[in-house]
C-alpha positions, 0 to 999 in steps of 0.5 A, spaced: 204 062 578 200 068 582 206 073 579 205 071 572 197 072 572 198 079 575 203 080 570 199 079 565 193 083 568 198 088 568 200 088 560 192 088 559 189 093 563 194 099 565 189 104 565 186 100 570 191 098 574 194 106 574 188 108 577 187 103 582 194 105 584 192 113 584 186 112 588 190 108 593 195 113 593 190 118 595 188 114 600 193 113 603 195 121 603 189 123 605 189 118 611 195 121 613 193 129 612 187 127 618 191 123 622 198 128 622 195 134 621 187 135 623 186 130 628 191 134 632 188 141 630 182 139 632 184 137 638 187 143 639 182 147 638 177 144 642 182 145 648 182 152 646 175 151 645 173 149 652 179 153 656 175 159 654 168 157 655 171 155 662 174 162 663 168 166 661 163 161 666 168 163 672 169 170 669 165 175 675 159 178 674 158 185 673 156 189 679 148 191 678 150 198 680 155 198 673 149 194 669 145 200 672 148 205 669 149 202 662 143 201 662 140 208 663 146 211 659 144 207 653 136 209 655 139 216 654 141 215 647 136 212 644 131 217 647 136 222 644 135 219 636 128 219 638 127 226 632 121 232 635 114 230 631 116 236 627 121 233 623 115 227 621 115 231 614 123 230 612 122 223 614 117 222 609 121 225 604 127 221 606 123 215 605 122 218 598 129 220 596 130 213 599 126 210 594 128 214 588 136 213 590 135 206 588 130 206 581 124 204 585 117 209 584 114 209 590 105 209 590 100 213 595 103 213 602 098 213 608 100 214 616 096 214 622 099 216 629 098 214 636 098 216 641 103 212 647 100 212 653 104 214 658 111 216 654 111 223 651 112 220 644 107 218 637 108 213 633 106 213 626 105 207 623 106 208 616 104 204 610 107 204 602 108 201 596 114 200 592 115 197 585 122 196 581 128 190 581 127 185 586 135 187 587 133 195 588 128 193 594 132 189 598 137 195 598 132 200 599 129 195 605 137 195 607 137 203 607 130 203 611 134 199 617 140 204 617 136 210 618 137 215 624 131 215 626 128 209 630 124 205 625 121 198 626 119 194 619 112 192 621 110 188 615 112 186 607 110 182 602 113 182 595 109 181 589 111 179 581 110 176 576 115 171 574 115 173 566 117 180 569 123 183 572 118 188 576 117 187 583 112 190 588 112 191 595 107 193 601 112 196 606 109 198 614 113 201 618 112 204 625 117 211 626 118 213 633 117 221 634 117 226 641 112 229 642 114 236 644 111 242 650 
């Protein structure tokens, strides 16, 4: 009798019983997918995982005369990418062509150089505006962060209105310049 009402159940609703069915089907794939193959992987994995994170905790120490002078070498390099105060000027116009290579038109520039005590080095802190698609600021921001000379991205604001595809950016910087003699 059972058999009956599920027979007829079957004639009346096929499509409901045909998605019950793939839905079952697909369950029980999936099931087997975790349990045969992600289940063991992951496990895999975190025994990798773990080995790993145990040989770098037992992994030696560098020895403090070695830190030492990678330490002064990567000084000396960074000293070395430090520009001569007299090259302030192409640093300005790289900044321009900069600008003018992503379609930005740049505003008044200002800068005032400091003094840093007891190093023989200015930084000038920088000031501009820029204004153009929000697509050619981040690119240009991109190629600021790429430059030789050492300079750090004090501040930025953007600017626009949500009506116009322009927008503008207040830009300060400090450049890192030596100071010669």
């Amino acid at each position: 009798m059972k058999i009956d009402i599920i027979r007829q159940i079957i004639k009346t609703r096929p499509k409901s019983f045909v998605c019950i069915a793939v839905l079952i089907m697909t369950n029980f794939g999936l099931y087997l997918f975790s349990a045969l193959y992600q289940e063991p992987r992951l496990a895999d994995l975190q025994r990798k995982w773990s080995e790993k994170r145990a040989e770098a905790a037992a992994a030696p120490t560098q020895d403090p005369a070695a830190i030492y002078l990678q330490g002064t070498a990567d000084l000396k390099s960074w000293g070395e990418r430090i520009s001569p105060k007299k090259e302030f000027a192409a640093f300005i116009g790289e900044l321009f062509e900069t600008a003018v290579n992503n379609s930005l038109s740049v505003g008044a520039i200002t800068y005032k150089p400091t003094q840093i005590k007891g190093e023989n080095l200015l930084a000038y802190t920088i000031g501009f505006n820029v204004s153009g698609k929000y697509a050619a600021i981040k690119s240009f921001i991109a190629d600021i962060e790429r430059l030789r000379q050492i300079a750090v991205i004090d501040n930025l604001s953007l600017s626009g209105k949500a009506d116009e595809e322009s927008v503008d950016l207040r830009l300060q910087l400090t450049a890192y310049f030596r100071v010669e003699g």
